[in-house]
C-alpha positions in Angstrom: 20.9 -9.9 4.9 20.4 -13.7 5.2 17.4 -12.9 7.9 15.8 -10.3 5.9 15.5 -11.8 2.5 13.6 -15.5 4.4 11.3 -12.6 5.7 10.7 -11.1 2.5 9.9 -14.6 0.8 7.6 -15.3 3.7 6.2 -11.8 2.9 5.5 -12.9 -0.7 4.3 -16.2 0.4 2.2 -14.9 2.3 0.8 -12.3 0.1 0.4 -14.5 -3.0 -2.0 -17.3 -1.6 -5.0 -15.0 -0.7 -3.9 -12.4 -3.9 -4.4 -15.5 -6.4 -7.7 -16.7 -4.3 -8.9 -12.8 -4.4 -12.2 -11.8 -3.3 -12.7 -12.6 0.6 -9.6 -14.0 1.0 -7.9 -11.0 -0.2 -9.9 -8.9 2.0 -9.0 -10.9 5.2 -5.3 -10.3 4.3 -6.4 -6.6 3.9 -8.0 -6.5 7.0 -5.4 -8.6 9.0 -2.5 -5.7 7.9 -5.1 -2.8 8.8 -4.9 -4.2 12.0 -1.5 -4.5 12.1 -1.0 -1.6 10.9 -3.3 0.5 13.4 -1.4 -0.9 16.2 2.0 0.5 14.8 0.6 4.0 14.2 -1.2 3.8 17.4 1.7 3.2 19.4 4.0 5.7 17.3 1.1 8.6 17.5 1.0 7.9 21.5 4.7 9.4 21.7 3.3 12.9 21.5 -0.1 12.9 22.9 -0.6 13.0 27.2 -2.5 9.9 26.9 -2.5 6.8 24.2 -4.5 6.7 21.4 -6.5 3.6 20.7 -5.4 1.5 17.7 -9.1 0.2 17.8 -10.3 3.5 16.9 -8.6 3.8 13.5 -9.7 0.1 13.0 -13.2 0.7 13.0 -13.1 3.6 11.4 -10.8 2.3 8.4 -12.9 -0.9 8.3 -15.7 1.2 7.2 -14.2 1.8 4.0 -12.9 -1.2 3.8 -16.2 -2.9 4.0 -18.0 -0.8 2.0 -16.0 -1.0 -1.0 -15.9 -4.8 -0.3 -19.7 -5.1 -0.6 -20.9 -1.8 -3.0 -19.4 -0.1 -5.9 -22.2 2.9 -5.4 -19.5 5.7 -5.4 -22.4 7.8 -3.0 -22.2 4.6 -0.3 -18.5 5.1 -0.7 -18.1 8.8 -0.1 -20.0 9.0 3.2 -18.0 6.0 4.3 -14.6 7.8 3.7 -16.2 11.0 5.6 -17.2 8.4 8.7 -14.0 7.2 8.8 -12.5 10.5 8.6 -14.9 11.7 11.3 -15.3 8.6 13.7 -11.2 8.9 15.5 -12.3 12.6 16.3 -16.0 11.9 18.1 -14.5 8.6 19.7 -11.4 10.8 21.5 -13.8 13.4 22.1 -15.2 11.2 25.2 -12.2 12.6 27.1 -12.2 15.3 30.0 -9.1 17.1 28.1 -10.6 18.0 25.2 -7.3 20.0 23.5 -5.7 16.5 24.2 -9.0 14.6 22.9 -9.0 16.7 19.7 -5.3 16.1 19.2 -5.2 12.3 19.2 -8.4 12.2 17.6 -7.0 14.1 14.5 -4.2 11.7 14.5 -6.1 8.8 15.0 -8.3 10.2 11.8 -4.8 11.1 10.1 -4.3 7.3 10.9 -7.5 5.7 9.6 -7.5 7.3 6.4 -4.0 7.1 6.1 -4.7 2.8 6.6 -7.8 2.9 4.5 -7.7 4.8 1.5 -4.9 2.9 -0.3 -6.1 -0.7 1.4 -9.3 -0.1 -0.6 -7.7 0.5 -3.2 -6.0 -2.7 -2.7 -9.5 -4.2 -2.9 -10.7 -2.6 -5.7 -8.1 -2.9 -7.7 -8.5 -6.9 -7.5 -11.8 -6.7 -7.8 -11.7 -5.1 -11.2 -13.4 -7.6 -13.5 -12.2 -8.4 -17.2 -10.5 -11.3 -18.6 -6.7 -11.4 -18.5 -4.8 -11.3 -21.9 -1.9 -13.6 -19.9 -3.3 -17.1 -20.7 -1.5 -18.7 -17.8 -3.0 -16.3 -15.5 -6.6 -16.7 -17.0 -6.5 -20.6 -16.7 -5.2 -20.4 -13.3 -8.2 -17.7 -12.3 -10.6 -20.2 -13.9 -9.0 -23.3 -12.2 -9.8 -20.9 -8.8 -13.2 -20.2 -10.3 -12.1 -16.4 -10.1 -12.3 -15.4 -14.1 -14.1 -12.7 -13.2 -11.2 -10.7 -12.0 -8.4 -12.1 -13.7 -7.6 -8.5 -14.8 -7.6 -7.2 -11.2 -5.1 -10.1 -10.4 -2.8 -8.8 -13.3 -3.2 -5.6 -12.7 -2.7 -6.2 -8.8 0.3 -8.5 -9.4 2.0 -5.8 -11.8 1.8 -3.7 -9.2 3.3 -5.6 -6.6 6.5 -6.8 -8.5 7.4 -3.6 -10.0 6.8 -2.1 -6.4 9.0 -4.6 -4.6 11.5 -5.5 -7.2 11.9 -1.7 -7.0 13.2 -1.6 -3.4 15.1 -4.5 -3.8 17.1 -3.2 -5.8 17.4 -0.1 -4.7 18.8 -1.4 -1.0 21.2 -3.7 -3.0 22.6 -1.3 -5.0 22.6 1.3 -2.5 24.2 -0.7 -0.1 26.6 -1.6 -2.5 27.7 1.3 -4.7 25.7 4.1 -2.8 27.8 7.3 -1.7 25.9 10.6 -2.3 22.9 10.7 -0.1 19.4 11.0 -1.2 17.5 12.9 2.4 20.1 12.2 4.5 17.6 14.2 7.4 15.0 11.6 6.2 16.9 8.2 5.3 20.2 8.9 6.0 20.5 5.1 4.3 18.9 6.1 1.1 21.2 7.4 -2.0 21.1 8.6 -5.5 22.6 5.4 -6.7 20.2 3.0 -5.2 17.1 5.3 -7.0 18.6 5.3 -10.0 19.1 1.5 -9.9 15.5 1.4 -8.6 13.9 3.4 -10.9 16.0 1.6 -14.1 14.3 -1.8 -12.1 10.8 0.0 -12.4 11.2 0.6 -16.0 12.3 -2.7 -17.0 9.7 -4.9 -14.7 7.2 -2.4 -15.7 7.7 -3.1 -19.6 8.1 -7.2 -18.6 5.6 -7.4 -16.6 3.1 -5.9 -19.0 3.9 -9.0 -20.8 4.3 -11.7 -18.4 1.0 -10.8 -16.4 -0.5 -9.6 -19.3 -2.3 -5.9 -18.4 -3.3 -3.8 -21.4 0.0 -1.8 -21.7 2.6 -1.9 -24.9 5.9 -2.4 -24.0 6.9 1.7 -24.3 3.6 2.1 -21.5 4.8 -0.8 -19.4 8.4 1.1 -18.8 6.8 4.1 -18.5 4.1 3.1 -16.2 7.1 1.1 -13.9 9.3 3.8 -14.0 6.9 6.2 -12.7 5.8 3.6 -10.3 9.3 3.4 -9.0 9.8 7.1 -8.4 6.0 7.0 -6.2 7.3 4.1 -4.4 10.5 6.0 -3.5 8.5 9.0 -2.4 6.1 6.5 -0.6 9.4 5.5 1.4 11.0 9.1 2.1 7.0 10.5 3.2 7.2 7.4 5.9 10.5 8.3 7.1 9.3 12.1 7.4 6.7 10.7 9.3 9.1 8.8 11.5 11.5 11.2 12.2 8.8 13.6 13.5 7.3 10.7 16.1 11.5 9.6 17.1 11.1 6.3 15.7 13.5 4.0 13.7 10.9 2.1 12.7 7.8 1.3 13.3 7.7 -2.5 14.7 9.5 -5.5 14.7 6.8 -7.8 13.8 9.2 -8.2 10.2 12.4 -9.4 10.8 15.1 -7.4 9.0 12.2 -5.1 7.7 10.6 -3.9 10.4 6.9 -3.5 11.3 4.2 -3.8 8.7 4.2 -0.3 7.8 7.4 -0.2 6.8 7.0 -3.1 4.4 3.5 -1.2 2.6 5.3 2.1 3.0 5.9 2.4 -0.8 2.7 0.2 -1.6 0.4 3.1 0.1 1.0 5.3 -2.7 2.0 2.9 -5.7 -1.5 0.6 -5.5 -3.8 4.1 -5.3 -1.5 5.0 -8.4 -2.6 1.4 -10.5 -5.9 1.8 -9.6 -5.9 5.1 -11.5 -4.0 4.3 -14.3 -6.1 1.0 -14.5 -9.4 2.7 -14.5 -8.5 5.6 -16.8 -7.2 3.1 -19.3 -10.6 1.2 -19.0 -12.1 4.3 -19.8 -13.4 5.0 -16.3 -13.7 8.2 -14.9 -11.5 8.5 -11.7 -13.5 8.7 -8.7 -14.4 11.3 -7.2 -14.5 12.9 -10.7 -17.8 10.8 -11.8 
């Protein structure tokens, strides 16, 4: 316990520096756990195929989108990036003299890059959304950063995050603690109804405080509400992982995170949650969803 909560305050540490700096910064971070990330899938994937598949291949491809939504908002720009990057893993294990086992780890490798880079971009977009932040601690520390632009992505981002971790915080405690009846016991065998139902009363209530404290445009009803359906994604965030874990015989999917570990298993509920913010983000700033505009 002691090893893995210094790695999840090393997590946060580590996460907070270049999420208050936003912009590049933000992205390095982003581009830093893509890579990360690619390896772990890489090496996982490589259990079924004949040969390995190349974690560099779901780099580039992911880094596409990544970049693009870095540099553009043109939804056009960012559409035929999400088809390259869906297409690239195929054409660059195509190159092989097997082609069945070509097109198989190229189709993983794609499963892998968008996988990676759909939710990290919205990770980037999300703190990139630009308004001014109704916390006024959080809009003087943007403008002491010289980042006011954003300060609404920040909140929005750093909602996110909290009720997302807070959520399987205490979920694990309580599951560990009080947990008998079992949630997917084929899935998680460790996961159980108790710890969800302490996870998702978490959501709700950092949801509805964390409205207030990082001040996004949510009443306190919407803030619960918002949390608590966060909290049920991030659960099914987990349990789609561990389906995808259990089909490739793995435990996890690194060690890189003490206690934890490999990245993926960190982001494994963030994948889904962050998309999820971005959308309820841009619907209440009257956006149209994309790819609906």
């Amino acid at each position: 316990m002691r090893q893995r909560t210094l790695s999840a305050t090393l997590v946060v540490v580590v996460t907070l520096v270049p999420l208050v700096l936003g912009t590049w910064a933000w992205f390095v971070l982003i581009l830093a756990v893509l890579m990360q990330g690619a390896r772990e899938l890489a090496r996982g994937f490589s259990r079924v195929t004949r040969e390995p598949i190349q974690p560099l291949s779901i780099v580039l491809a992911a880094s596409i989108l990544l970049i693009t939504v870095q540099i553009t908002d043109s939804r056009a720009v960012i559409l035929v990036a999400a088809i390259s990057t869906s297409l690239l893993p195929i054409a660059w294990h195509a190159r092989t003299a097997d082609h069945r086992d070509g097109l198989q780890r190229g189709v993983f490798a794609s499963f892998g890059a968008f996988y990676l880079g759909a939710p990290l971009s919205a990770a980037i977009l999300l703190r990139s959304i630009e308004g001014i932040g109704h916390a006024a601690w959080l809009q003087r520390l943007a403008a002491l950063l010289g980042t006011e632009r954003t300060a609404l992505g920040l909140a929005w981002l750093a909602w996110a995050l909290s009720v997302t971790w807070l959520t399987d915080t205490f979920a694990y405690l309580a599951g560990s603690r009080y947990g008998h009846r079992k949630l997917a016991p084929r899935l998680s065998p460790g996961k159980t109804w108790e710890g969800a139902v302490a996870g998702f009363l978490t959501g709700l209530l950092v949801g509805m405080l964390g409205a207030w404290l990082f001040g996004v445009p949510l009443s306190p009803a919407a803030g619960g509400a918002a949390g608590a359906a966060i909290a049920v994604l991030a659960e099914l965030g987990d349990l789609a992982e561990s389906f995808l874990k259990r089909g490739l015989g793995l435990k996890d999917f690194g060690r890189s995170i003490p206690g934890h570990g490999g990245v993926l298993d960190r982001i494994d509920a963030l994948l889904v949650t962050v998309p999820a913010t971005l959308l309820l983000a841009t619907l209440l700033s009257g956006g149209t969803p994309w790819p609906f505009a």
